[in-house]
ZAMARGU-4260 file (C-alpha; in steps of 0.2 Angstrom, whole numbers, plus 5000, padded with zeros to 4 digits):
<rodrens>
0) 5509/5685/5444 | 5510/5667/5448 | 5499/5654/5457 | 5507/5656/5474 | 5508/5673/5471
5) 5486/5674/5468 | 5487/5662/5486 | 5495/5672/5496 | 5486/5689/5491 | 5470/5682/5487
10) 5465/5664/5495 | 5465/5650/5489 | 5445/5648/5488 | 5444/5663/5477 | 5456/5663/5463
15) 5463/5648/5461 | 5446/5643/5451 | 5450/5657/5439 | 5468/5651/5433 | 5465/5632/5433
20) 5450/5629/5422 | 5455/5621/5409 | 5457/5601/5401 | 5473/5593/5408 | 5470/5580/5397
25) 5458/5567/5387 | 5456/5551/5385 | 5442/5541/5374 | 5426/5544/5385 | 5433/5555/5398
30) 5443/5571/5401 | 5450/5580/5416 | 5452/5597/5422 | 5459/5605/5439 | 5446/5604/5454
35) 5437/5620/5459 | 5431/5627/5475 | 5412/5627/5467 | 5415/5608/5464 | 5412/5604/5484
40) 5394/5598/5482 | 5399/5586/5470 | 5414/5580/5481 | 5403/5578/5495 | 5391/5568/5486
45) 5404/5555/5479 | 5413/5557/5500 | 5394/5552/5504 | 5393/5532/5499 | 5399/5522/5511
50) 5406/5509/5498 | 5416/5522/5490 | 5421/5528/5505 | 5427/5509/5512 | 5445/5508/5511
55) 5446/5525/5514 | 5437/5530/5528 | 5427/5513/5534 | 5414/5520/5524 | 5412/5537/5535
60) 5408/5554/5524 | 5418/5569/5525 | 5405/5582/5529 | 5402/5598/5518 | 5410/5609/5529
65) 5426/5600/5530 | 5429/5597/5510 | 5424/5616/5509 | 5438/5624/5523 | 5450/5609/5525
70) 5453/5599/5510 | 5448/5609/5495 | 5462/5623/5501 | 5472/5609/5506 | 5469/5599/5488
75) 5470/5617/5478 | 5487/5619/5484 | 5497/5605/5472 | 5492/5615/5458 | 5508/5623/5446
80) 5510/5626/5429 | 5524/5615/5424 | 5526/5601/5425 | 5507/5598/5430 | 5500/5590/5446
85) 5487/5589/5456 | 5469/5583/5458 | 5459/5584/5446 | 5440/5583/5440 | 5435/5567/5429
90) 5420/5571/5417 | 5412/5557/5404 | 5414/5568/5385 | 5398/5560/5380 | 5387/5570/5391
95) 5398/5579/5403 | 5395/5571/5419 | 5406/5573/5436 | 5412/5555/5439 | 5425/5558/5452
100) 5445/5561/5453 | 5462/5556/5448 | 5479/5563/5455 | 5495/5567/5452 | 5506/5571/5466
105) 5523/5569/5478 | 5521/5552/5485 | 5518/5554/5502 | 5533/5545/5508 | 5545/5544/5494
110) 5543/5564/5488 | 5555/5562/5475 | 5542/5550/5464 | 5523/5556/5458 | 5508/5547/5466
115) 5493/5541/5456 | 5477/5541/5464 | 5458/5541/5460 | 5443/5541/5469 | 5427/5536/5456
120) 5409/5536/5462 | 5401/5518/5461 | 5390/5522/5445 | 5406/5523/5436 | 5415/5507/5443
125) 5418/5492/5433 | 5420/5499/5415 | 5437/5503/5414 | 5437/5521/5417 | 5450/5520/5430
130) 5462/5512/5422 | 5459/5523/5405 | 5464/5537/5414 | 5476/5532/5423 | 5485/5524/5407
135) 5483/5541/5401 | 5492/5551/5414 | 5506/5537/5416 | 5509/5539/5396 | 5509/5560/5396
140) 5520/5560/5413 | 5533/5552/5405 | 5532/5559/5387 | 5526/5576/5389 | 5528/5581/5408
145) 5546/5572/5410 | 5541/5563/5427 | 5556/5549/5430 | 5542/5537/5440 | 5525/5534/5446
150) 5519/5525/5461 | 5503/5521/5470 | 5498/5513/5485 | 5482/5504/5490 | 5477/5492/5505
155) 5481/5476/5503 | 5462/5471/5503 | 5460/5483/5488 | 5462/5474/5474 | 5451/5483/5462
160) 5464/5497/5463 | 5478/5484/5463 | 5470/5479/5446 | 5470/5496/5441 | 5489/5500/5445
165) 5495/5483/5436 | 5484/5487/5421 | 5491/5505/5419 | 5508/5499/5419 | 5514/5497/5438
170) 5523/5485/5446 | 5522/5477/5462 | 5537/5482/5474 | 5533/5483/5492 | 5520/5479/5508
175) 5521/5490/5521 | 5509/5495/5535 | 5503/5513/5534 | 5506/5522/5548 | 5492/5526/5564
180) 5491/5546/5561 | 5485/5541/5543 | 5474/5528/5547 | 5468/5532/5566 | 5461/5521/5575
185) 5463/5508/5561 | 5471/5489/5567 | 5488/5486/5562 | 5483/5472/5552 | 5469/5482/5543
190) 5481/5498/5538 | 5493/5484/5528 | 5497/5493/5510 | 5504/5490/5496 | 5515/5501/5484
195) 5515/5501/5467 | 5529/5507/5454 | 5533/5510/5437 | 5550/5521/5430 | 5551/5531/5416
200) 5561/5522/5403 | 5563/5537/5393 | 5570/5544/5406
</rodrens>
């Protein structure tokens, strides 16, 4: 039985937790494994501050209930076998603590190329975490999963996560403005983006 197979029959919620636990991959301090419906408290919490929620969301929290019946079935839904993608928990190895997520997954508006994403709570800012990870997953994309490009896109006024995506690799290619039904109620000038981009030279 496959994973859209256990969807259909059984809900996402349910089962989806019961064929995805297990360590995607590990880096020095950190590894990562599939996200899991028992892992909304902990998304609500790092959806709770307002500084990691500011290029996001203006700093608004996604409530409880939302994480719980619209996003986590909606994030549970990437998930396949091979190659891998989706969202996925990022624990320290030291001593096993939830310090957010990484993602790997159809660009939004170019499908045809896998976006990079991560969402870290502040404690675990500044110490290179972001960019380990996402070193890793550029490096097993390409050699072992057989992705031909990366991208990933950020405001503009995010240059922590520009920093990130020129440290992992990526180049610079584009601006563009993000459209209102993604950021609503957002000025034009504040939804300004940038993308991101690296190809597989093994490829």
């Amino acid at each position: 039985m496959n994973l859209n197979t256990l969807i259909v029959r059984h809900g996402i919620l349910h089962k989806l937790a019961l064929v995805t636990n297990e360590i995607v991959l590990k880096t020095g301090r950190l590894y990562l494994r599939p996200l899991m419906a028992e892992d909304a408290p902990q998304l609500f919490e790092l959806d709770s501050d307002p500084e990691v929620m500011r290029f996001i969301s203006k700093g608004q929290p996604n409530p409880l209930l939302k994480i719980q019946n619209e996003i986590l079935p909606r994030v549970l839904t990437f998930y396949r076998s091979w190659p891998p993608q989706g969202f996925w928990a990022a624990h320290t190895r030291q001593d096993e603590q939830f310090i957010g997520w990484f993602h790997l997954r159809p660009d939004f508006l170019t499908p045809d190329e896998m976006e990079l994403g991560y969402r870290l709570k502040r404690s675990a800012w500044g110490k290179g975490l972001a960019t380990e990870a996402s070193l890793a997953i550029v490096k097993k994309s390409f050699e072992q999963w057989g992705y031909y490009k990366i991208s990933a896109r950020t405001l503009v006024v995010n240059l922590a996560s520009q920093r990130v995506m020129q440290k992992a690799g990526l180049k610079f290619e584009a601006e563009f403005f993000w459209s209102e039904r993604v950021l609503p109620g957002w000025a034009q000038e504040e939804r300004r983006a940038v993308k991101y981009g690296l190809a597989n030279a093994l490829a």
